[in-house]
N, C-alpha and C positions, 0 to 999 in steps of 0.2 A: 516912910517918905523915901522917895526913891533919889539915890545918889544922884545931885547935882552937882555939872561940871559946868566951869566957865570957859568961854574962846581960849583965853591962855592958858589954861589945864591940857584943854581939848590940843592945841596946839606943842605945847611942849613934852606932852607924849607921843605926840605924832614925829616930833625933831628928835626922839632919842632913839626911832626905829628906820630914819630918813632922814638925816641929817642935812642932806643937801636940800631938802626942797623949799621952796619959795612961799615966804609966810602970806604974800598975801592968795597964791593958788590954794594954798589951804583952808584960806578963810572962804575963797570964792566955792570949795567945793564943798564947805560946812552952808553955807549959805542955799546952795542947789539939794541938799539934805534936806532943810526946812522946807521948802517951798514942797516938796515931792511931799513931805512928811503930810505938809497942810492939806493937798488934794484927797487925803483919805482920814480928816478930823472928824467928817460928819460921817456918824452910822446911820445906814440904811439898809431895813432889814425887808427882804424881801422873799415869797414861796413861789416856786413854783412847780409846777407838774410836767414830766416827758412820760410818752409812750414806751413799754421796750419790745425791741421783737426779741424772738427768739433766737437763744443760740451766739446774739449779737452781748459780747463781754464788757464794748468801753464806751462811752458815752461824752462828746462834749458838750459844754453848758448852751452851748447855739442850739442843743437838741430839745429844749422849753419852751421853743419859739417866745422867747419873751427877749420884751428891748432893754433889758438890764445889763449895766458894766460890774462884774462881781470880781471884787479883788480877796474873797475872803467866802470859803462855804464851812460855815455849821455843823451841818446835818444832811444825811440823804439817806432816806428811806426806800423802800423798796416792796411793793404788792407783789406777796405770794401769788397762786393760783386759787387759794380760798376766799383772798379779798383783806388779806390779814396786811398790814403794813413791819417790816421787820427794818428796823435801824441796822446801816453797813459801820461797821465800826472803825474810826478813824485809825490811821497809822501811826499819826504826829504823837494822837494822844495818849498811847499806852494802852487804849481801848480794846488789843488783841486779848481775846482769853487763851490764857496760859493752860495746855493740859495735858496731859500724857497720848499718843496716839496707838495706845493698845489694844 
């Protein structure tokens, strides 16, 4: 179960690294947390496909031509020249293989 804090937990560590600041601006900016937090409670999982040309290295998500708002990617793969799909491996996640380059 994951550590639950209350407002005045939340709060009174806030006042031991900020002493000055005003309890209820803190409550107001714990509250603008929630709301931001709520706008991304529902998952929606979405595919799509972009073309690549050649030579061209970086890619933005407008390049799917799809009407999606992505605040979160998965996965992206990538078609060889054989037709083969090779997974790019994430950065975040530790995904780099590790190896000698001898």
């Amino acid at each position: 179960m994951p550590n639950r804090l209350t407002v005045k937990q939340i709060i009174s560590r806030i006042k031991q690294v900020f002493p000055n600041v005003p309890e209820s601006y803190m409550v107001a900016l714990i509250n603008e947390a929630l709301v931001e937090m709520g706008k991304y409670s529902n998952t929606k999982i979405e595919y799509a496909k972009a073309n690549s040309v050649a030579d061209q290295m970086w890619y933005t998500l407008d390049d799917a031509n799809s009407s999606i708002s992505v605040n979160k990617v998965y996965r992206v793969d990538f078609m060889n020249a054989d037709g083969d799909y090779i997974k790019i491996p994430r950065l975040l996640d530790s995904e780099i293989q590790k190896m000698d380059l001898v």
